[in-house]
Residue frames relative to the residue before (quaternion, step in Angstrom):
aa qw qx qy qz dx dy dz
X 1.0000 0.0000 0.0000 0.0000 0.00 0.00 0.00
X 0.4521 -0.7040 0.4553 0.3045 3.77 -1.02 0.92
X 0.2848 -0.6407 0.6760 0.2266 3.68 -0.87 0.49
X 0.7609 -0.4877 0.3082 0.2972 3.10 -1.91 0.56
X 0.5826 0.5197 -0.3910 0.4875 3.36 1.25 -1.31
X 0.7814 0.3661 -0.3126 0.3971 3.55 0.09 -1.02
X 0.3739 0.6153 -0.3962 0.5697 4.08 0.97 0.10
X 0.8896 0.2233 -0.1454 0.3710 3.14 -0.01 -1.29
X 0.3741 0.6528 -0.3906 0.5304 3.46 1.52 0.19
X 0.6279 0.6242 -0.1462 0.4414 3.40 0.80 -1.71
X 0.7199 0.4731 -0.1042 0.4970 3.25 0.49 -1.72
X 0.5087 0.6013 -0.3434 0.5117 4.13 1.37 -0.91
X 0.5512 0.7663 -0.1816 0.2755 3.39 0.83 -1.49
X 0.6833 0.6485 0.1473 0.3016 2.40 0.58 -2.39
X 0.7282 0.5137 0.0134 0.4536 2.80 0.53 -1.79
X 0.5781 0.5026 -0.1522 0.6245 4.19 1.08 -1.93
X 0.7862 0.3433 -0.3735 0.3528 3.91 0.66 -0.57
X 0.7963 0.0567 0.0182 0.6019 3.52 0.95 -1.28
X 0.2659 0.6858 -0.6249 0.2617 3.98 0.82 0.96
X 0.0054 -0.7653 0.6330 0.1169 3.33 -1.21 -0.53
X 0.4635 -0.7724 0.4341 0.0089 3.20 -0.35 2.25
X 0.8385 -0.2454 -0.1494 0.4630 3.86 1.44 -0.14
X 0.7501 -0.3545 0.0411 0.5568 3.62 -1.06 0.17
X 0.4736 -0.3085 0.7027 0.4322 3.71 -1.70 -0.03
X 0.3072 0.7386 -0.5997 -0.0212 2.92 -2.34 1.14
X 0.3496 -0.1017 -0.9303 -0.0452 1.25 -2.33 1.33
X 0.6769 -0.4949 0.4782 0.2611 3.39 -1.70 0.77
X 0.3688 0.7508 -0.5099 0.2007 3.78 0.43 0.70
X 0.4887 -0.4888 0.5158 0.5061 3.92 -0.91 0.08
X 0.7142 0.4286 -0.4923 0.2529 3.17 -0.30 -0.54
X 0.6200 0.4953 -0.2110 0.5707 4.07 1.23 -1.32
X 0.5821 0.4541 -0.3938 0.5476 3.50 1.09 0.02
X 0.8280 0.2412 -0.2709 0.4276 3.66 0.35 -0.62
X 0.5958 0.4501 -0.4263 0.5105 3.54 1.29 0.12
X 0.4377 0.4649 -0.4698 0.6096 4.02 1.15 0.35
X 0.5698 0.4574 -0.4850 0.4805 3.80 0.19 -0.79
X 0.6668 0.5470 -0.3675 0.3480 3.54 -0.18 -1.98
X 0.7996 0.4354 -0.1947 0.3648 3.67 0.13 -1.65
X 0.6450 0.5225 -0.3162 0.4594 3.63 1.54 -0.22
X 0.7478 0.4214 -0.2714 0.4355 2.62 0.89 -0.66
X 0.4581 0.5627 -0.4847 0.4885 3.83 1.75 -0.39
X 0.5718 0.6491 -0.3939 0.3108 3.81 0.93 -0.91
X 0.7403 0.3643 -0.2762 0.4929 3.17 0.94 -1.15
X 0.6122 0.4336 -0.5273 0.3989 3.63 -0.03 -0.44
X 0.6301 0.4456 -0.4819 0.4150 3.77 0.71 -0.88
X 0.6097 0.6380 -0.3076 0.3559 3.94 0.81 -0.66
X 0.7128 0.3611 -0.0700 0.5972 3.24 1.59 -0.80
X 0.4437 0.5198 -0.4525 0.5729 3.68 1.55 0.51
X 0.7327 0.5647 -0.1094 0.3638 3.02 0.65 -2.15
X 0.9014 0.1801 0.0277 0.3927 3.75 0.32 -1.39
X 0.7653 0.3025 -0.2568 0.5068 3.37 1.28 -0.92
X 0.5525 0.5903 -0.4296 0.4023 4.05 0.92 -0.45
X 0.7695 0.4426 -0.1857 0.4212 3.74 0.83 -0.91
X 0.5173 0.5461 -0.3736 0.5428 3.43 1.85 0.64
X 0.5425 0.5420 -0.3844 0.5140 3.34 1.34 -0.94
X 0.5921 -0.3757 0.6304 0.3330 2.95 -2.26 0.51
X 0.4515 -0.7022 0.5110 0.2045 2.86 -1.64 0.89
X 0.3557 -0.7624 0.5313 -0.0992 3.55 0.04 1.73
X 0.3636 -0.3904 0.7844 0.3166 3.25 -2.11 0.13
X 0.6570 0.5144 -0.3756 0.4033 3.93 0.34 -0.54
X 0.7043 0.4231 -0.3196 0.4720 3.44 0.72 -1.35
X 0.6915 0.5087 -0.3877 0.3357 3.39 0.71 -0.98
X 0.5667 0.5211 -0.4120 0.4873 4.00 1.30 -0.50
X 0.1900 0.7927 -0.3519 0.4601 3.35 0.85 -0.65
X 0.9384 0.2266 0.0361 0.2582 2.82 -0.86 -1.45
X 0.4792 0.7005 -0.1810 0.4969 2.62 1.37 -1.03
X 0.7003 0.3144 -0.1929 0.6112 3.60 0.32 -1.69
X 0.6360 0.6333 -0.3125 0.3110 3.78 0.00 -0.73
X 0.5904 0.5140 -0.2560 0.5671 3.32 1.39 -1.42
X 0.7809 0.4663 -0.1942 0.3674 3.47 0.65 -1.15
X 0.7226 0.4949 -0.3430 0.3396 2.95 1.10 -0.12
X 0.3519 0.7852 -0.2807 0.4251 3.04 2.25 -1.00
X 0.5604 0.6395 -0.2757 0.4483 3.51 1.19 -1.80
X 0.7653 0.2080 -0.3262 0.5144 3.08 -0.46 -1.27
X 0.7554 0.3834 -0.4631 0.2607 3.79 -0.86 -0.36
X 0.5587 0.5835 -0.3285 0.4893 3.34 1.34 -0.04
X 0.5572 0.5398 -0.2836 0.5637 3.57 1.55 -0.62
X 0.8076 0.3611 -0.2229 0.4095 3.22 0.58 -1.20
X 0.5690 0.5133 -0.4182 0.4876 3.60 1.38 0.35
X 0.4681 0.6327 -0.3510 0.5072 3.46 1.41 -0.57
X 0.7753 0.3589 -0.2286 0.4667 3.59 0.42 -1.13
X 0.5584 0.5132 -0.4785 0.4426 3.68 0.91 -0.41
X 0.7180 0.3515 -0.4055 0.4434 3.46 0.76 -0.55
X 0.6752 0.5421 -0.3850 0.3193 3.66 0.60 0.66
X 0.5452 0.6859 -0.3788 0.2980 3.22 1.45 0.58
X 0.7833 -0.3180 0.2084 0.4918 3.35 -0.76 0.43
X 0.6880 -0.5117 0.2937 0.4226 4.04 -1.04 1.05
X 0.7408 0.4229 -0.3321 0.4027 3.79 0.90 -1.34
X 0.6554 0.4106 -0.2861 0.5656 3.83 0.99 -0.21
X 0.5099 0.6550 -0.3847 0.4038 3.19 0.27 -0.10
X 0.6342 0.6407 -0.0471 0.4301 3.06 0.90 -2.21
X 0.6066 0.4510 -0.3274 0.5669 3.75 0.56 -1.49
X 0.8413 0.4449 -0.2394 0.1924 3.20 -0.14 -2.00
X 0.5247 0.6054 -0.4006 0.4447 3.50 1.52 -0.85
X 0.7036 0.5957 -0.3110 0.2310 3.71 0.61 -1.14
C-alpha cells in the first residue's frame, strides 16, 4: 500500500508533467478544454515514454500500452482537428 510520503512524491510528478501554474489566456471554454486535451495528451505520452519502460514486462503492462497508445491517438487527432476550425476558433484555441 502507498504511504503519503510516497503519494505525495507521485502526485509532485504528476503535477511538473500536466499541472498548470496559471490561468489559460484568454479565459474561454474552448482554450480551457484544448489546454485540458494537451495535458492530458502530455501525460499519456509521459506514461508511454517514462513509466511503461520501467514496468516489468507483463501481458498487463503490455495491454497497458496498448490502451494508452490509443488513447494518446485520439487526443492527438482531436488537437489536430481543433486546429482545423474555422479562422475565429482556431485563433482562441491556438493562444
Amino acid at each position: 500500500m502507498m504511504n503519503i510520503a510516497q503519494r505525495d512524491r507521485i502526485l509532485a510528478s504528476v503535477n511538473q508533467v500536466i499541472g498548470r501554474k496559471e490561468s489559460v489566456v484568454p479565459n474561454t471554454p474552448e482554450n480551457n478544454s484544448h489546454d485540458r486535451l494537451l495535458r492530458i495528451s502530455a501525460g499519456l505520452l509521459h506514461l508511454l515514454n517514462e513509466v511503461l519502460p520501467g514496468m516489468a514486462n507483463t501481458a498487463e503492462r503490455d495491454e497497458i500500452a496498448v490502451w494508452v497508445d490509443a488513447m494518446y491517438s485520439i487526443t492527438m487527432i482531436e488537437a489536430l482537428d481543433a486546429k482545423s476550425l474555422p479562422p475565429h476558433n482556431s485563433a482562441r484555441l491556438a493562444q
